[in-house]
C-alpha positions as CSV (number, residue, x, y, z in Angstrom):
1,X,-22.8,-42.8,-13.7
2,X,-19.1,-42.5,-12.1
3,X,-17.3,-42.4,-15.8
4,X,-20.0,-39.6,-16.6
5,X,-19.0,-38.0,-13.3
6,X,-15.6,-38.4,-14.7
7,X,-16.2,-36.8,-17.9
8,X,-18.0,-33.7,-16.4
9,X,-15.1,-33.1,-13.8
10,X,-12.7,-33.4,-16.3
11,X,-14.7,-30.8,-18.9
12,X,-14.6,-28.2,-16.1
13,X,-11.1,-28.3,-15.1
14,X,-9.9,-28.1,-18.3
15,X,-12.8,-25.8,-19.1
16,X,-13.5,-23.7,-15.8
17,X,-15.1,-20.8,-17.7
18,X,-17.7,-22.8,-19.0
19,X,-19.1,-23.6,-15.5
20,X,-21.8,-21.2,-15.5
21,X,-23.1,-22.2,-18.6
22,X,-23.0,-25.8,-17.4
23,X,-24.8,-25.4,-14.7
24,X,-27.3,-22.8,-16.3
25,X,-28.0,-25.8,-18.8
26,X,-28.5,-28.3,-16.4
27,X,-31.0,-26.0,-13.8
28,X,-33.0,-25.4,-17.3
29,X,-33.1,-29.1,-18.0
30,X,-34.2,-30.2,-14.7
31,X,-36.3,-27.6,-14.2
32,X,-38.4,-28.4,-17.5
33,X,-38.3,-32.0,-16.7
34,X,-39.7,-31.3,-13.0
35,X,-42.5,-29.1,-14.5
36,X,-43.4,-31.8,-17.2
37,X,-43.7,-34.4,-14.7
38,X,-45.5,-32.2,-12.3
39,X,-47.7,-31.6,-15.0
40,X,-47.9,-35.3,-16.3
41,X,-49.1,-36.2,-12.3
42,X,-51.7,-33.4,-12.0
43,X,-49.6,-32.0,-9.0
44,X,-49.5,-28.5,-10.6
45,X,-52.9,-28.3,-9.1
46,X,-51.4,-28.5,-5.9
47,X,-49.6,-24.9,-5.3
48,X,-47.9,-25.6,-1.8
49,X,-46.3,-28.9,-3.1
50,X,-45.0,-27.5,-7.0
51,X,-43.7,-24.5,-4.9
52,X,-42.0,-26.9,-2.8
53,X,-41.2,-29.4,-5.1
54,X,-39.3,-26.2,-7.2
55,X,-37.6,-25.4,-4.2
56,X,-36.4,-28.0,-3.3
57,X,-34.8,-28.8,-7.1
58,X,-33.2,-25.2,-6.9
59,X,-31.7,-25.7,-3.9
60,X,-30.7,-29.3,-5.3
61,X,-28.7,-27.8,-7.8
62,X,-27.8,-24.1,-6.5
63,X,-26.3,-25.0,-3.4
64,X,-23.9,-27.9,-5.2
65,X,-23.4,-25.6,-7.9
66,X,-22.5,-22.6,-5.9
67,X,-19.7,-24.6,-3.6
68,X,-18.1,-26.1,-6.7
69,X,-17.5,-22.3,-8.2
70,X,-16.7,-20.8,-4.6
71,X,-14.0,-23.5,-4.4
72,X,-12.7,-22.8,-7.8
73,X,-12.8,-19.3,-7.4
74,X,-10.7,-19.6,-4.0
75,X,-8.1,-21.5,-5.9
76,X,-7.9,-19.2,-9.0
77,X,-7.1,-16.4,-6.6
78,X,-4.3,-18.4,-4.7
79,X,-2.9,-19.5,-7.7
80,X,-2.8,-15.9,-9.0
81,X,-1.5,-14.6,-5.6
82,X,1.4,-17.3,-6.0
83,X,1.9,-16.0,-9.2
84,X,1.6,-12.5,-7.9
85,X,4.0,-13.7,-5.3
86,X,6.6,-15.0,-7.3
87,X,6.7,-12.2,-10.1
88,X,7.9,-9.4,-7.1
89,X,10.5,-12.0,-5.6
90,X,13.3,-13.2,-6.4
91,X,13.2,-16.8,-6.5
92,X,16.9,-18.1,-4.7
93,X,16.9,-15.3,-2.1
94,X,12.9,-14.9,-1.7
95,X,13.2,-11.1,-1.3
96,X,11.9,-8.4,-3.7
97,X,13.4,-8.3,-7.5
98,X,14.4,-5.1,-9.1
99,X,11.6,-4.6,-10.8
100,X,9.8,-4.7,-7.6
101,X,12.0,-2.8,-5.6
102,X,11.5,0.3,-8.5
103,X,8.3,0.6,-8.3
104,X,8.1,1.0,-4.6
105,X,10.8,3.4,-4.4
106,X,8.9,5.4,-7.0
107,X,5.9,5.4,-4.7
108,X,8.1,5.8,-1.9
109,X,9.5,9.1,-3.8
110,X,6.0,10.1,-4.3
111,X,5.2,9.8,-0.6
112,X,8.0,11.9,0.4
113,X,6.8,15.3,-2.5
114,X,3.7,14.8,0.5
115,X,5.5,14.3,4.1
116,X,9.0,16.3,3.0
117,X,11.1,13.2,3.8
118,X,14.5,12.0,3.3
119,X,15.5,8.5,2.3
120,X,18.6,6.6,1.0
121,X,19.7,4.8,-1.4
122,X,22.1,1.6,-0.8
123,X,23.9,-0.4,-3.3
124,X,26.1,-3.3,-1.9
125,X,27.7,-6.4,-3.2
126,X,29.9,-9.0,-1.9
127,X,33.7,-8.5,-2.2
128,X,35.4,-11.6,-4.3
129,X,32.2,-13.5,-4.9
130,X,33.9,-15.0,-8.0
131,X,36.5,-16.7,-6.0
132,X,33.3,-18.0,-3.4
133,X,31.9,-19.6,-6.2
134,X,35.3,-21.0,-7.5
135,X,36.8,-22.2,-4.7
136,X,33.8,-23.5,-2.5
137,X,31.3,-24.0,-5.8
138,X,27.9,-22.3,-6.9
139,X,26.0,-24.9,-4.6
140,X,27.9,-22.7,-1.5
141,X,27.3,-19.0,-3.2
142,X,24.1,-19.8,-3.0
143,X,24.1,-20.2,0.0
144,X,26.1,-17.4,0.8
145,X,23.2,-15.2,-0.9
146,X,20.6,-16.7,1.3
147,X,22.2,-15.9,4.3
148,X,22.9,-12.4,3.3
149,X,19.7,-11.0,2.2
150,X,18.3,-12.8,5.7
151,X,21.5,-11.0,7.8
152,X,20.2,-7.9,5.8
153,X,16.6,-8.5,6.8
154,X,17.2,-9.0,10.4
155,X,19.4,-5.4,10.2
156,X,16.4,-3.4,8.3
157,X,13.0,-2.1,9.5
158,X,11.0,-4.2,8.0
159,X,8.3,-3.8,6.5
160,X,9.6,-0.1,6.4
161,X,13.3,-0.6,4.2
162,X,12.9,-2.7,1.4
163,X,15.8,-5.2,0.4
164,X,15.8,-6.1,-3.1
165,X,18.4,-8.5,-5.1
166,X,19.9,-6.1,-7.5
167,X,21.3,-8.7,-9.9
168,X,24.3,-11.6,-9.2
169,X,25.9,-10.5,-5.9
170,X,24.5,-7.3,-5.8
171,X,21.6,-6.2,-3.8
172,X,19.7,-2.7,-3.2
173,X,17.9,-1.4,-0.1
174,X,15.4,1.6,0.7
175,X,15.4,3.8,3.7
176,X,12.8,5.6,4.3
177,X,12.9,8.4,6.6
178,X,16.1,8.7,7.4
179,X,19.3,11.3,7.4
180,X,22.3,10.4,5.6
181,X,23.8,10.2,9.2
182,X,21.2,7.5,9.7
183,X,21.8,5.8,6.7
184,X,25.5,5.7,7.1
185,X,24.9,4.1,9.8
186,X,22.6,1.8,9.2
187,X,24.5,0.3,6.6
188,X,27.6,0.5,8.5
189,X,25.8,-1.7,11.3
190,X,25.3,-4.3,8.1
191,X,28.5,-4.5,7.0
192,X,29.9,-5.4,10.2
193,X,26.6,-7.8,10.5
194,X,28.1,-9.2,7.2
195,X,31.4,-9.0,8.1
196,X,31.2,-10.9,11.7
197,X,29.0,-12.9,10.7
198,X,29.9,-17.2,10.5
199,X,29.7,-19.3,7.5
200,X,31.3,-22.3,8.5
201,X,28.5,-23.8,7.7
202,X,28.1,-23.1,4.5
203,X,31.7,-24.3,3.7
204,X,34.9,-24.6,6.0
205,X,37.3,-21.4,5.8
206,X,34.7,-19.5,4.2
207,X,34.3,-15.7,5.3
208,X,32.6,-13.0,3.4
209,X,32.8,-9.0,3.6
210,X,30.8,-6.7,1.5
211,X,31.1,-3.2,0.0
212,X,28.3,-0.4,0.2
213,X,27.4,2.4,-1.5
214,X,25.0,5.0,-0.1
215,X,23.4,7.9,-1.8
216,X,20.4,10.6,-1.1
217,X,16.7,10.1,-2.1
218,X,14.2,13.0,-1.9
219,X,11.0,14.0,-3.8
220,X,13.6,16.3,-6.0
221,X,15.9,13.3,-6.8
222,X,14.8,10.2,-9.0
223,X,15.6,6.9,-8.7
224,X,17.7,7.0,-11.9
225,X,20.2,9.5,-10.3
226,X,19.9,8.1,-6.6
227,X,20.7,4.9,-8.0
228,X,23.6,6.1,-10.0
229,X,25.0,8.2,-7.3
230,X,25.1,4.8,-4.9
231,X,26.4,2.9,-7.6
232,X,29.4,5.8,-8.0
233,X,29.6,5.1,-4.5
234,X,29.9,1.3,-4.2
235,X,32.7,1.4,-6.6
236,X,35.0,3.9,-4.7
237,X,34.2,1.6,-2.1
238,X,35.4,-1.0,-3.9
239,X,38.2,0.9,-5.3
240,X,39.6,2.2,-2.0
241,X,40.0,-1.6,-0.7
242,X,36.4,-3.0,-0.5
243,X,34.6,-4.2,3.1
244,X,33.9,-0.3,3.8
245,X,31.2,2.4,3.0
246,X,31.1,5.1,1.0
247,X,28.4,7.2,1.5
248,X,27.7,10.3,-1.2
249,X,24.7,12.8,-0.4
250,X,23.3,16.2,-2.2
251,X,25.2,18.2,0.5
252,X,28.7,16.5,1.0
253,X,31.1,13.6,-0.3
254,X,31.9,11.9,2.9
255,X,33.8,8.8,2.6
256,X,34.4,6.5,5.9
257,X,36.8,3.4,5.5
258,X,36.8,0.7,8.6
259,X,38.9,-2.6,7.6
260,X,38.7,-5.6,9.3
């Protein structure tokens, strides 16, 4: 009985769409083999006990049957929400991929043709990240990375701004409803974040700065061009000595350069 137990447990994991049918089977079986018997006693004469004795069988094998597919419905959802899950993030930081991080900004632009909104477009990456890597190994850039997108996180309004990694060092953010004022500032209050912040524990003598470039986003501007614009942006930034922020917006070119 226990290695047929086996078997059957073993057919529907490896099988789990056939579970109805197994069960439909086996509620047809017994139920034929219950009448039959019923029938073989006489007791279909007596109404109140077949009713009950039908009753009792479907429960028997309903409510069994019925826990078993709740249970594995429950864990084919998690598993698709970890999937879900892990197909938005990026796995060494844990925050949103690029792919991700387009197709809310595209939502977001959609939501400002509604509301008339402003938002921003950041680009930043971390200044000599080669030499992070090389001198204190990838083990420690890693690191680095981790502690930046969480530096970043604790800066942003979350769930508001999204924070995305961009690719390698890079990362992107989203402001939403914001001036360019506001955004230069925001991401000004970052980079000294960024700047100030400690990673001795990561590796002894280690310090890291980043580089920012901030652009526009309206309903009139799409992510293609925003993007591009803070990407034109993040390398004058770099360009004119890197730890600084260059911000560029539909109105002005404004370019602001605080050192260490």
């Amino acid at each position: 009985m226990r290695n047929f137990a086996s078997l059957v447990s073993n057919f529907v994991q490896r099988n789990p769409t056939r579970l109805p049918i197994l069960v439909s089977g086996t509620a047809i079986t017994l139920a034929t083999i219950s009448a039959s018997i019923t029938v073989a006693l006489g007791l279909n004469h007596n109404g109140a006990l077949f009713i009950a004795t039908a009753i009792f069988i479907s429960c028997a094998i309903a409510v069994p049957a019925g826990i078993i597919h709740y249970m594995r419905e429950v864990e084919i959802a998690a598993h698709q929400e970890k999937l879900q899950e892990l197909a938005a993030t990026d796995a060494l930081t844990g925050i949103m991929n690029r792919r991700t991080f387009e197709r809310l900004a595209e939502k977001e632009r959609a939501r400002m043709a509604r509301t008339g909104e402003t938002a921003a477009i950041i680009l930043f990456d971390l200044d000599w990240f080669k030499s992070i890597n090389d001198n204190f190994g990838h083990a420690a850039g890693d690191e680095v990375l981790r502690t930046v997108a969480g530096l970043a996180g604790g800066v942003l309004r979350r769930p508001v701004d999204a924070l995305a990694r961009w690719g390698g060092e890079e990362f992107a953010i989203l402001l939403s409803g914001v001036t360019p004022a506001q955004a230069y500032g925001v991401t000004e209050r970052l980079r000294y974040t960024i700047d100030m912040a400690v990673f001795e524990e990561v590796a002894q003598g280690l310090s890291v700065s980043a580089s920012f470039g901030v652009a526009s986003f309206t309903a009139d501007t799409s992510l293609h061009n925003a993007l591009s614009e803070a990407d034109r942006a993040l390398y004058e930034a770099k360009k004119e000595g890197r730890n600084r922020t260059v911000s560029r917006t539909d109105a002005e070119r404004k370019v602001i350069a605080l050192t260490r």
